[in-house]
C-alpha atoms as one frame of an Amber mdcrd trajectory, in Angstrom:
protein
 -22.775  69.437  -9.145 -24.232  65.954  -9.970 -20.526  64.546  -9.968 -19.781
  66.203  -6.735 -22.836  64.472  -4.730 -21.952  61.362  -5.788 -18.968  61.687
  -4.985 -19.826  62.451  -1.384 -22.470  59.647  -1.805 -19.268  57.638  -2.140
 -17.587  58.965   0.786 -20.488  58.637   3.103 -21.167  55.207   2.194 -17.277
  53.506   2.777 -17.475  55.579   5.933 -20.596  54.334   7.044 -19.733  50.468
   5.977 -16.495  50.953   7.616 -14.182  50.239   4.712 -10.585  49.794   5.850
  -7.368  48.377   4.065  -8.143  44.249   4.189  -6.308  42.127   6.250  -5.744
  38.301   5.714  -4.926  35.194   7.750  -3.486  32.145   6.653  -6.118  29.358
   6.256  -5.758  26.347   9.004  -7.264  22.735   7.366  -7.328  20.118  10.410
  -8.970  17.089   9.633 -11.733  15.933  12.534 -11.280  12.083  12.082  -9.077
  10.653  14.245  -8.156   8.144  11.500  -6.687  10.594   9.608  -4.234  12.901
   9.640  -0.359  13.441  11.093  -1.366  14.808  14.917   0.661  12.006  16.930
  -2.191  12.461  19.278  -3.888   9.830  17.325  -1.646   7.098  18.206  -3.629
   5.348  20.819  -6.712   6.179  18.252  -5.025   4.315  15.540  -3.438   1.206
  18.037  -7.247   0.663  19.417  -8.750   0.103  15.660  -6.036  -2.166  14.341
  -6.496  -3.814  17.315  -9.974  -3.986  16.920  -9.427  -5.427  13.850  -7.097
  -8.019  14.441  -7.972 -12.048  14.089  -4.959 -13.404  14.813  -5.485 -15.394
  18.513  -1.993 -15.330  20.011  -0.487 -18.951  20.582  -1.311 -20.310  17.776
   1.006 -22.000  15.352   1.228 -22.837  11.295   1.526 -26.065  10.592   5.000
 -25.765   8.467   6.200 -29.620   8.571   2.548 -30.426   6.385   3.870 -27.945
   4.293   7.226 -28.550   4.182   6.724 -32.410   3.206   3.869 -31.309   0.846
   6.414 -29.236  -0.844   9.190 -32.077  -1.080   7.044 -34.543  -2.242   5.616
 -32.419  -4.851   8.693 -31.985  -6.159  10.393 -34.942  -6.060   7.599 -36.183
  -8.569   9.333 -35.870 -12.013   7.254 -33.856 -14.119   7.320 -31.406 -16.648
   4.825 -28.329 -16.926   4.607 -25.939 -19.811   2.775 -22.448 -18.502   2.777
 -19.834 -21.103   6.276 -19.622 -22.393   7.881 -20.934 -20.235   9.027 -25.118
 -19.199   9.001 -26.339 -15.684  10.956 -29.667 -15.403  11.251 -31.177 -12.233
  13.989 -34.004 -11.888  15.929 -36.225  -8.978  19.665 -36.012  -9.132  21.367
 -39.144  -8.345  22.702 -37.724  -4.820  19.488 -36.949  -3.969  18.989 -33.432
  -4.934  16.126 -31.875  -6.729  16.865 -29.924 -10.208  14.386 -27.848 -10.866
  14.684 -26.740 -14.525  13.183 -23.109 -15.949  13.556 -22.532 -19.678  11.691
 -19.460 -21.476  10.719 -21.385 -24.545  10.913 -17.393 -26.534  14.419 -16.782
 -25.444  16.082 -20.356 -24.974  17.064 -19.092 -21.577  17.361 -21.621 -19.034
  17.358 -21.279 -14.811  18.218 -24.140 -12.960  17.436 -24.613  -9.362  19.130
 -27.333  -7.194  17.189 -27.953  -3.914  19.693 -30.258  -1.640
């Protein structure tokens, strides 16, 4: 008798709770920073903060001869350089050119660089 009331203690219960078969969804992640995320939405988002960010002033120009004759002169110095393991030797053909020498002093390889 005991078993059979509990039983129907059972019974009432899931009845009253409204037990059915479960159901599921699928689960939907969405981030909510505009940074973030693939949503093309976020284009103009994105375009404003690199602007934003941006420090380059438009019309403005490197100066590339300095460089450029910075970069010749330092190499037409003859020199040689040891860094690490390997030998820099810079040299002046006799047409003019610049040799630029590059041996790995572990292997006995050598690289050689002719700058007209």
């Amino acid at each position: 008798m005991r078993r059979n009331a509990l039983g129907l203690a059972i019974a009432v219960a899931a009845a009253a709770t409204g037990m059915s078969p479960g159901s599921a969804d699928e689960i939907r992640f969405g981030f909510t920073n505009p940074s973030f995320g693939g949503n093309a939405f976020n284009s103009a988002h994105l375009l404003g903060t690199a602007q934003a960010q941006n420090t380059h002033k438009e019309g403005t120009s490197l100066d590339l001869s300095r460089f450029s004759q910075e970069l010749r002169e330092s190499l037409n110095r003859p020199e040689t350089r040891i860094v690490g393991d390997t030998l820099v030797r810079t040299t002046t053909a006799e047409d003019g050119t610049t040799v630029v020498d590059i041996v790995n002093l572990t292997t006995g390889e050598v690289t050689q660089v002719v700058i007209p």
